[in-house]
N, C-alpha and C positions, 0 to 999 in steps of 0.2 A: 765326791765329784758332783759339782754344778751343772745339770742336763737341761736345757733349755728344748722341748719340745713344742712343734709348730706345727699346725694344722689348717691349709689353707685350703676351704670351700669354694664354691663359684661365688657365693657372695657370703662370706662369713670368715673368720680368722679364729681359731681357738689356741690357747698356748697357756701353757703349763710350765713353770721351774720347779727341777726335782732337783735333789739331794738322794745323790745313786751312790750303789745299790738299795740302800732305802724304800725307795720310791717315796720318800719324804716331801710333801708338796706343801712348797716354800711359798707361792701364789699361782694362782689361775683367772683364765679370764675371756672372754669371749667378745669378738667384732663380730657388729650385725649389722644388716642388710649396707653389704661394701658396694657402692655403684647404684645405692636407691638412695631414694630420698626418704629423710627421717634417720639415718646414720647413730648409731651410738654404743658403746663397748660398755661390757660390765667386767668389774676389779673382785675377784674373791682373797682376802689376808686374815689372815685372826681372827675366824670367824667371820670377817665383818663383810658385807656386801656392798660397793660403789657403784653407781651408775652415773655415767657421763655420758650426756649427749654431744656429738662431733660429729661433723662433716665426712664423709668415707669415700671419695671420689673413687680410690682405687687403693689395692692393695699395700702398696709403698706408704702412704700416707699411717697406712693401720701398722706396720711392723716399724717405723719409725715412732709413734706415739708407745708403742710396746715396749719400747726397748727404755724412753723415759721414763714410763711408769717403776720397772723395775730400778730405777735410779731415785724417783720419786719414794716410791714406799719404802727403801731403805734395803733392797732385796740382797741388794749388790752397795758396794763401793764404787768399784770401779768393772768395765766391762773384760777385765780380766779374769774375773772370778769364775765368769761364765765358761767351762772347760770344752765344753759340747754342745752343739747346735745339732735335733732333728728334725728335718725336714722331711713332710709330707710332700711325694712327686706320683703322679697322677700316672703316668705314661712309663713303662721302662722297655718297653717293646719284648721282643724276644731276646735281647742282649744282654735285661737282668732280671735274674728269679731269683735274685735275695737285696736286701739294703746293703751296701757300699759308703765307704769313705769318700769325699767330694772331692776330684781332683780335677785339670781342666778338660782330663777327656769326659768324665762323667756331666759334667757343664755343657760341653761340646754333644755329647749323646742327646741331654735332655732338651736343646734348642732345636738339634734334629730334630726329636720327635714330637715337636711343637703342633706340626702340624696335625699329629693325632690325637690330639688335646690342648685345643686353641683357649678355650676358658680358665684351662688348668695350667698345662707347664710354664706357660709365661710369666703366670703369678709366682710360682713354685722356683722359679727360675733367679726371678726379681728377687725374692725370696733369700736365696743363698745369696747371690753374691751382693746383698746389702749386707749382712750378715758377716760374709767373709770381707769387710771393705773395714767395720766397724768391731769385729772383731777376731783381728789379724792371726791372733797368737790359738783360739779356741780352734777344734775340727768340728766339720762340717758332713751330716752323715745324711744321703735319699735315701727313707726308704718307701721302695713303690707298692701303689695300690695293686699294680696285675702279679705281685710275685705269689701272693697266695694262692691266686688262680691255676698255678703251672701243673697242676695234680689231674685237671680235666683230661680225659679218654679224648683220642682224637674225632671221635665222634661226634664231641659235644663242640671242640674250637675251630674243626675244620668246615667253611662253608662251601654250596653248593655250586660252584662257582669253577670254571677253568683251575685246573691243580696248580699248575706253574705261578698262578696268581699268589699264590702261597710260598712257594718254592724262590722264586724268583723276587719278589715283592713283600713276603712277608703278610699278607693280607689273612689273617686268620682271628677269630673272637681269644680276645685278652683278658676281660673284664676288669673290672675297676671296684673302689671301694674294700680293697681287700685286706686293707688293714682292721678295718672296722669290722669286716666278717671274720676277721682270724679273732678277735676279742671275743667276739660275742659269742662263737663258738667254745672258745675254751670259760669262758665265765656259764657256761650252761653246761656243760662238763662237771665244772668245781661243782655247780648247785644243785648236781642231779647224781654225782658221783659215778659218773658213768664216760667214758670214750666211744662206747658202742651205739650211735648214739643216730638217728635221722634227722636231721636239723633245716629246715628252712629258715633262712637268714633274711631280715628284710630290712634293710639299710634305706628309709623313708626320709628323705630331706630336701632342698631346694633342688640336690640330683639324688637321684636313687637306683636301687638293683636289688636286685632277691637272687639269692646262691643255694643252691641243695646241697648237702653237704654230710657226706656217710664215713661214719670211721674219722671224721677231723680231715677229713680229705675232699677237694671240692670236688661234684658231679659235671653240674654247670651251674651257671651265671646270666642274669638276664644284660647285663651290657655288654660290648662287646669289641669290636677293630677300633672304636671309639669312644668315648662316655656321652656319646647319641645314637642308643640304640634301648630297646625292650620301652620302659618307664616312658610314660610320659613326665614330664620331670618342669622345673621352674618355669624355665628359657628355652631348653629341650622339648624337641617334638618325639622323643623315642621312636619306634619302629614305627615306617610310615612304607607308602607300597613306592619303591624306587624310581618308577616310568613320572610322578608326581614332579618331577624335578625338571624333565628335557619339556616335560609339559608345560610346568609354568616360566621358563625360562622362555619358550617361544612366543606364548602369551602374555607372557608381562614386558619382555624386552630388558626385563634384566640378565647380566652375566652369572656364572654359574655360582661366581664367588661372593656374589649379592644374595643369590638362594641358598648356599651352604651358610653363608650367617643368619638368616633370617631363621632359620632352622635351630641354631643355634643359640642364638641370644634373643628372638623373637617369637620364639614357638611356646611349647609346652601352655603352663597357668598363664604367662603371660599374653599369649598368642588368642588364647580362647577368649579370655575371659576380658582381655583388653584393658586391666586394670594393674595387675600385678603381679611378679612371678612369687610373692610371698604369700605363701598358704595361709596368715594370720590375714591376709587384706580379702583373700577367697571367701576365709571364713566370714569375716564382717561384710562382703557382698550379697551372701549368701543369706544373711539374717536379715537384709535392705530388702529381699527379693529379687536380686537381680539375677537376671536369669540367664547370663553367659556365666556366672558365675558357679550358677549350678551347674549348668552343662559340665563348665570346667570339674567340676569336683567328680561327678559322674564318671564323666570318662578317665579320670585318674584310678577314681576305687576301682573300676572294672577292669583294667590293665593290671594292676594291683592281683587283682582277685583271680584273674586268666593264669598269671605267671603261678601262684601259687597252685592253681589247681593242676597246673599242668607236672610243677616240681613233685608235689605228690603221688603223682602216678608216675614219676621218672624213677622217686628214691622207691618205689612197692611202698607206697604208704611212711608217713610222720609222725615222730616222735612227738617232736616240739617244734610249733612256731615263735621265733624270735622279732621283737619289733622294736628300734632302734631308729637314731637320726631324730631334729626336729620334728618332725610331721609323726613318726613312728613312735615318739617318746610324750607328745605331748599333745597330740590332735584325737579328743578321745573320741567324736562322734566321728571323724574318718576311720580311727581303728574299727571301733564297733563296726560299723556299716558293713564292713571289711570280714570280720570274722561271721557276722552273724550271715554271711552269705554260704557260709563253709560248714553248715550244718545239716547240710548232706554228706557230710565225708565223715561226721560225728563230731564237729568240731563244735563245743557249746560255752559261749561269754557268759562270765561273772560280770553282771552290767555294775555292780556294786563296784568289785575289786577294778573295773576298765576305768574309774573317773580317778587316773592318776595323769599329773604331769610329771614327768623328769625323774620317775623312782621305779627303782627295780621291785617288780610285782607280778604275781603271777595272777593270769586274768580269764582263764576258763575252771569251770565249774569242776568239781569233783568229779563227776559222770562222767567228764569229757573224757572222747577216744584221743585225742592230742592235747596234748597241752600246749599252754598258750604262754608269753612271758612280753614282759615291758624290758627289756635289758638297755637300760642307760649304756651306751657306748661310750668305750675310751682311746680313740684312738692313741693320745697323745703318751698314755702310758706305754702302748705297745713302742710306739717311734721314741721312747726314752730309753727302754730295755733296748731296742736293737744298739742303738746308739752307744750307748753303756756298753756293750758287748762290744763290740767291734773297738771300739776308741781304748778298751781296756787290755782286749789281748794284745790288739795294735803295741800295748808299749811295756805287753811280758817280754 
């Protein structure tokens, strides 16, 4: 079976065709900075590496050029061949705590819950049903980032806040990314042989979250009712103090839905630093001298460094710190910075083993009381497995 696996970031697109059960990968390939300027996808086949620079206005434009490429490189014949579409969906609320087959009420669910993931489901959304337009006869599978999450003590998703607000409304911490913490959790299982296991999970990219995580089961999560919360993140301003909002709504004379986007698409790297919400444009301001740009960087590692200090004394002390996502896989003077602050908790960087990009490596010293690890994320294999499951017993 042909599983077309799809991975859509705030600003990036990754996508994967397998050959399942396999997990045979037939090509891959990656959309970068989708909605900035400088736009261009890289092809991986036979070895071989393509890079093409293109315009990336919006998401549609990059799952459209996707789906030629596979027509282009010879992947497919016809878009027949393609059995299975997984789909990466951001939001499933309390409704779903596993991946599902795409029918119109799960369409119907996930434009509801647009609103709790403005950056994400809409793209995700856009996502299937180009998908199911162009390939009619293939099934169509979300699976969501909070269903991992469902394991949290009510302790850790219930906020402090009027009960009913919960009851009635649903308003309670979800967290996100939890496809990419369910991977990286069980690939540091395989590489330590162990399930018993204290895991800080740190999913570092244009969005991010850190998850504690004991037994393969989550504790808590740093994001939360939204994927604008904990991190300061791209475009995200993460946790900020709430009164900030009626505040500057009266003083600026903006509506509120002027301030929840600017929060959103104009906060975080790009909000500080006034340049860019891509941590590679930080990094190059950063070496200019530019000094919002450090700020920027600053106040990310310390947010960073807070959450994990604090998962630490949640789980009684960690096994192993995981670091994962663009920024987490590939930005080795942010990592560094990061660990080498956690050496009061025993935690001590291989500065050697830390100058990796994009390779699974382990990065503190032998002494160290935690270990430390680079684990390249896969989402797109976990969202081919579900998908392969589901589409497979579907038609025992």
């Amino acid at each position: 079976m042909i599983v077309l696996s799809v991975n859509a970031g705030s600003s990036s697109l990754k996508f994967t065709a397998y050959k399942m059960p396999e997990e045979e990968v037939l090509i891959s390939g990656t959309f970068e900075r989708i909605g900035i300027d400088g736009g261009f996808y890289t092809i991986k086949i036979n070895g071989e590496k393509i890079k093409k620079e293109k315009d990336l206005p919006n998401h549609e434009v990059a799952v459209n050029t996707l789906l030629d490429e596979l027509l282009l490189n010879k992947v497919i014949k016809s878009f027949d061949e393609i059995e299975a579409i997984g789909h990466r969906v951001v939001h499933g609320g309390e409704k779903y705590t596993k991946s599902v087959i795409v029918d119109d009420e799960v369409k119907k669910a996930i434009r509801d819950l647009s609103d709790l993931a403005p950056l994400h489901n809409p793209a995700n959304l856009m996502g299937i049903e180009t998908f199911c337009k162009l390939l009619p006869n293939a099934k169509n599978v979300a699976v969501f980032d909070t269903a991992y999450h469902q394991t949290m003590p009510p302790s850790s998703y219930i906020y402090p806040v009027p009960y009913e607000w919960y009851t009635k409304y649903g308003v309670r911490k979800y967290g996100f990314h939890g496809t990419s913490h369910r991977y990286i959790n069980n690939k540091i299982q395989e590489i330590l042989g162990r399930k018993d296991l204290k895991v800080i999970s740190c999913h570092l990219g244009n969005g991010g979250s850190l998850t504690a995580i004991k037994d393969g089961k989550v504790i808590d999560t740093s994001l939360g009712f939204t994927p604008n919360a904990g991190l300061m993140m791209g475009t995200r301003s993460g946790g900020i103090d709430l009164n900030i909002i009626p505040y500057v709504v009266k003083k600026s004379g903006y509506n509120l839905e002027k301030i929840v986007d600017d929060l959103n698409k104009k906060s975080g790297f790009l909000g500080v630093s006034g340049i860019s919400s891509d941590a590679r444009d930080i990094d190059k301001g950063i070496a200019e001298g530019n000094t919002r740009c450090i700020l920027a960087e600053e106040i990310y590692e310390g947010k960073v460094i807070r959450y994990l200090a604090n998962y630490f004394v949640e789980l009684g002390g960690a096994d192993v710190i995981c670091f994962a996502g663009g920024i987490g896989e590939n930005a080795v003077d942010t990592r560094g910075n990061i660990v080498r602050k956690l050496e009061c908790l025993g935690v001590k960087l291989d500065e050697d083993a830390n100058k990796v990009h994009g390779e699974l490596r382990k990065i503190s010293t032998e002494d160290s009381k935690v270990l430390c690890y680079v684990i390249p994320t896969d989402e797109e294999v976990m969202i081919a497995r579900d998908t392969y499951d589901l589409v497979h017993d579907e038609r025992k």
